[in-house]
N, C-alpha and C positions, 0 to 999 in steps of 0.2 A: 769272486769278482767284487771287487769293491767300487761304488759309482758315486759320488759328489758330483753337483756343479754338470753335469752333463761331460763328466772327461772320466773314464774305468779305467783301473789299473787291475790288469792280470799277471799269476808270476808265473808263468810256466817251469816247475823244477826241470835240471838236468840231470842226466842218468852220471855225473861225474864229481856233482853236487853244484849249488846255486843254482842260477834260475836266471832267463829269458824273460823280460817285463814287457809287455804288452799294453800300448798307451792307446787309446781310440777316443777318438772326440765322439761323442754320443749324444748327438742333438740330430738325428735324421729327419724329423720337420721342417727344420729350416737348414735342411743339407748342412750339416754342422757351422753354418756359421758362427764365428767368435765372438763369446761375450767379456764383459769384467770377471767375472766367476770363473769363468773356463781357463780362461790365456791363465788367473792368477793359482786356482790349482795344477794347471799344466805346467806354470814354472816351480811351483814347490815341490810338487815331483820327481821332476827332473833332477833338483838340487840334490832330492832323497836318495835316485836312483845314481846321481852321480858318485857319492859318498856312502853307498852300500856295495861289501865290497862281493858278495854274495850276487846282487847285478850285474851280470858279464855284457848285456846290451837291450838294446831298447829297439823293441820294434811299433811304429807309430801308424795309426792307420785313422780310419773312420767310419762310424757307422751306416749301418743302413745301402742301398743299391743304385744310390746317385753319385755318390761319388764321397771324397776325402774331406773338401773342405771348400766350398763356395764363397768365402771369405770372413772379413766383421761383420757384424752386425751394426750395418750402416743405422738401421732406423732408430736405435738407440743411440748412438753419437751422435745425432742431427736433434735428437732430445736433448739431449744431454745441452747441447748448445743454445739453442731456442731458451732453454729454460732460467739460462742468465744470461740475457742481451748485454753487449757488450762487455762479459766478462769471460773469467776461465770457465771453459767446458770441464768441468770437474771429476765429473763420470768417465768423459770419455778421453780426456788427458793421462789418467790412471790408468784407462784401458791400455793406450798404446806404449804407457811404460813400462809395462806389466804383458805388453805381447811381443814387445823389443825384445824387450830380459827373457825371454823364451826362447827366440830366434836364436838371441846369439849365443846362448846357452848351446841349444843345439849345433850350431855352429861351432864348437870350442872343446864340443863335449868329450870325455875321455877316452870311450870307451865308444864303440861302433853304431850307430841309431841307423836304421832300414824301416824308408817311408814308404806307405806302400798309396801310390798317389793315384787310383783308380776313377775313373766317372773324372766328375767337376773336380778342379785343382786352380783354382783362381782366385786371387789378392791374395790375402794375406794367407791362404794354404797355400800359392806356391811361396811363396814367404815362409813358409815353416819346412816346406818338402826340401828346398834348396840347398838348406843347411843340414840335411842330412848326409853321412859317409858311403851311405847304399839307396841312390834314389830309382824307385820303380815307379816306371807308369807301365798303366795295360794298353791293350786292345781297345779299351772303351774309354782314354782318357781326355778330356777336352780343359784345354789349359788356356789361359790367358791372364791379363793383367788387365780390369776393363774400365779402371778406375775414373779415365777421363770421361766416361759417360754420366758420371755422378761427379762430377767439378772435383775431385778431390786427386791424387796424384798416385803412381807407383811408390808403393814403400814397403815394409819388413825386411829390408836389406835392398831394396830393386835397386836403388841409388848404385850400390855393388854389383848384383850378380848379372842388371841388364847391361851393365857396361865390361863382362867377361865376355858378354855372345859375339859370335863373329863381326868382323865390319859394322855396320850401322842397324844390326839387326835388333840388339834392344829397343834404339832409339823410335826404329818402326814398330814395334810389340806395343811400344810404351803409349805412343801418338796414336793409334788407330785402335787400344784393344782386342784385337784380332786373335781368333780363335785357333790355336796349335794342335797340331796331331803329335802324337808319341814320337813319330819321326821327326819333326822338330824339334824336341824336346832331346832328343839325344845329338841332333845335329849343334844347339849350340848348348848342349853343355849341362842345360835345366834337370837333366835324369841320364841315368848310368845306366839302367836295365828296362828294357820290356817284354812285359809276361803278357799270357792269359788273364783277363779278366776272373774267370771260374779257377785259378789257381792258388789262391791267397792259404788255402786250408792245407794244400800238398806242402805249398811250400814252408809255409809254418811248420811241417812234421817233419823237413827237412830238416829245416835249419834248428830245429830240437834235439835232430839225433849228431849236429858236428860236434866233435872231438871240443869242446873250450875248455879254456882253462884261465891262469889267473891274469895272461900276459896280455892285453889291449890291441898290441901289433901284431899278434900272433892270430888271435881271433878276426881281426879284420882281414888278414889272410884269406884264412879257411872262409870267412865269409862272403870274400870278394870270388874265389874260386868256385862255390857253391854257388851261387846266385850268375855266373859265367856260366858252369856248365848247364843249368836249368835253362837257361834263354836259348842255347843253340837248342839245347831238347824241342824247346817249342814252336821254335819259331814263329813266334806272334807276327800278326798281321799290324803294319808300319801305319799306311797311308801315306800319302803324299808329304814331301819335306817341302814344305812353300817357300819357307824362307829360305832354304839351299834352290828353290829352282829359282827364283827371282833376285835372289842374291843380289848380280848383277844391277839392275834396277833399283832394286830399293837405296843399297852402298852410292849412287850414282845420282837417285832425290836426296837423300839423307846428308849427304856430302856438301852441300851446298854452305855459302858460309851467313848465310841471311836467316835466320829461322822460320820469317815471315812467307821467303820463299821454298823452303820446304815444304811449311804446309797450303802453301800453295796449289803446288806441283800435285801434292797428295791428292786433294782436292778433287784434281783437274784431270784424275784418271777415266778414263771413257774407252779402257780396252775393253774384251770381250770374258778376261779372267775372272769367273764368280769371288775368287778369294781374294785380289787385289780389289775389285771392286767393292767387296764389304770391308775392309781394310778404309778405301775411302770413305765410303758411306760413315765408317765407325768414327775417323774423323773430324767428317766435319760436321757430326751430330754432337760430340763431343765440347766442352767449354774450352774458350780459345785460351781462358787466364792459365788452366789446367799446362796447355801444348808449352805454353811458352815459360811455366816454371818446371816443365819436364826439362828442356834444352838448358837451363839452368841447376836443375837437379844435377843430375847427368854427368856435366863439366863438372860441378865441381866435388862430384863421390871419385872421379877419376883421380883425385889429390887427397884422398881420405884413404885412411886405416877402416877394417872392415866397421869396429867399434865407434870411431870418429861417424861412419855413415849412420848409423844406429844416430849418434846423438843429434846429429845435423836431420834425419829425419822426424826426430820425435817435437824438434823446435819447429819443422815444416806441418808436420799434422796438430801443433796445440794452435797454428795460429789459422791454419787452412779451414780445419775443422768449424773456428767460428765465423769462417766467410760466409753471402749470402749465396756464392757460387754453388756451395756442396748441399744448403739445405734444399735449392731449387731442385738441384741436380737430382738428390735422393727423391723429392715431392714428384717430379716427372718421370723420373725411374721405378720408383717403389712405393709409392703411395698411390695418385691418383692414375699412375703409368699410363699417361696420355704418351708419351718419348717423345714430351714437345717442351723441353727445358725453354725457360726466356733468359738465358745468359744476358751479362751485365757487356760482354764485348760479341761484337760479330766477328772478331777476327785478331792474332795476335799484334799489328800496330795499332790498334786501338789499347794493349793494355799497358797499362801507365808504371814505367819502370823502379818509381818509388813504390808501388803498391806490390812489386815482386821483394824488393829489396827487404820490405816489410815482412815478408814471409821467414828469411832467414835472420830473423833477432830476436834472439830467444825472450822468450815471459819471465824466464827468473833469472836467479843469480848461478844457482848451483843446478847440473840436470837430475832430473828424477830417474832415472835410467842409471845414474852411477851409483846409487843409494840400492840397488837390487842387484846389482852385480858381485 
């Protein structure tokens, strides 16, 4: 086992030769959230395992029994910011070009990557889990995107992959952070398989003993079949799919062509549904600057190449990052965690549309994200 930086790399040999690499974030204190260190040995790894040819695939996971990957490490990029007022967050500009070039690495990769996205899988871990070719969640998995509660926005591809989910169902994920079950998670798309939680160790002994060999398409096969028949074996418990039951509803606020009235509507719900209801609550606790460069996000990743998203994100987090929206955000969430942000707007027409327009013009000339690709 080899461990740097809080990210081990194991090589499980095969009985046919080469080897199974086993990638785990290993920060279980702070639920593996992502630092500079981690994201930047997770992508030179990656590069490693991509260009070993002895590496038939990558299995990705995390440590410890809360889950995969809780996300950044906000309280360091809110450093990182603070610490040169009004200039580049330097620390944490690095961070996210260096957690891009990981994502889409995964996304692009050669050879088959199986995440295994148990417990907690939110920001920037489902941002990693997404771009996997074999995405697992369990029994025990709780997913979301929660970033608007810290003034900062969906990204590691969200720009993309919330605008793959059914009808207007990123756009509610996106706006209210709301908490997913596994059945979600397969209804729009986010994950391919759900196991057992207590099965990660069988299944690893499984997918050790399939047949691979040198051919990439051939193993994603046998591995897509393998990971098929295991799930009817077990039949894991779903939970409720919310966003296929409300479907309806949400397609129906979401739809509206006002943004101001969308979150409105959201707002303004007073059913008796606990998961629509915190949906709200999630809302309009949330910063309004955040809501209304999501419907901006959004639109325009729906006109981008996966990679174009990547860049158009990474110019969204160098400039978002030094708002004072995100340090408040982080300060009410994760510092003094009163959950009583004093956002700069009450409400999306109060936010002033040169100050969105601001967000998407990049700081430099050339992106830092093309220099690691």
């Amino acid at each position: 086992m080899q461990i740097e930086y809080a990210v081990c790399l194991e090589r499980h040999p095969l009985p046919a030769g080469g080897y199974l690499a086993q990638l785990t974030l290993n920060a279980p204190a702070r639920m593996n959230a992502l630092t500079l260190e981690m994201v930047t040995l997770l992508h030179r790894l990656l590069l490693e395992l991509r260009d070993d040819n002895e590496a038939v695939a990558v299995f990705l996971d995390g440590a410890g029994s809360r889950g995969f990957c809780v996300g950044a490490d906000a309280l360091r990029m809110r450093a990182s910011a603070l610490g040169n007022p009004g200039g580049a967050a330097v620390e944490a500009e690095a961070f996210f070009a260096r957690e891009y070039a990981a994502a889409y690495l995964i996304h692009t990769f050669p050879k088959p990557v199986v995440c295994w996205g148990a417990g907690i899988v939110m920001g920037a871990g489902l941002g990693l889990m997404v771009g996997a070719s074999h995405r697992i969640v369990t029994d025990s998995s709780q997913i979301a995107m929660p970033e608007i509660s810290i003034g900062l926005f969906p990204n590691v591809g969200a720009s993309w992959f919330l605008g793959q989910m059914p009808g207007h169902c990123g756009l509610f994920t996106a706006l209210t952070g709301v908490e997913l079950s596994p059945a979600d998670a397969l209804y729009t798309g986010l994950a391919d398989y759900c196991l057992t939680d207590s099965s990660k160790t069988e299944v690893l002994r499984k997918l050790l003993s399939l047949e691979w060999c040198d051919d990439p398409q051939w193993n994603t096969e046998c591995l897509t079949e393998c990971l098929t028949d295991i799930e009817a074996d077990q039949g894991a418990t779903l939970g409720a799919a919310s966003l296929k039951n409300y479907r309806g509803w949400i397609d129906d606020i979401c739809s509206r062509a006002n943004a101001a009235d969308v979150s409105k509507l959201i707002r303004q719900y007073r059913g008796a549904d606990a998961w629509l209801l915190k949906a709200s609550q999630g809302h309009a606790r949330g910063a309004a600057s955040t809501a209304k460069l999501i419907f901006r996000q959004l639109e325009s990743g729906r006109k981008l190449s996966l990679l174009d998203v990547f860049r158009m994100e990474l110019i969204l987090s160098a400039n978002r990052v030094r708002d004072p929206e995100f340090a408040e955000g982080v300060r009410a969430r994760l510092i003094d965690r009163d959950c009583d942000p004093r956002w700069c707007y009450r409400c999306i027409d109060e936010v002033p549309d040169l100050e969105l327009d601001a967000m998407f013009k990049a700081p430099w000339a050339i992106s830092p994200l093309d220099a690691l690709l």
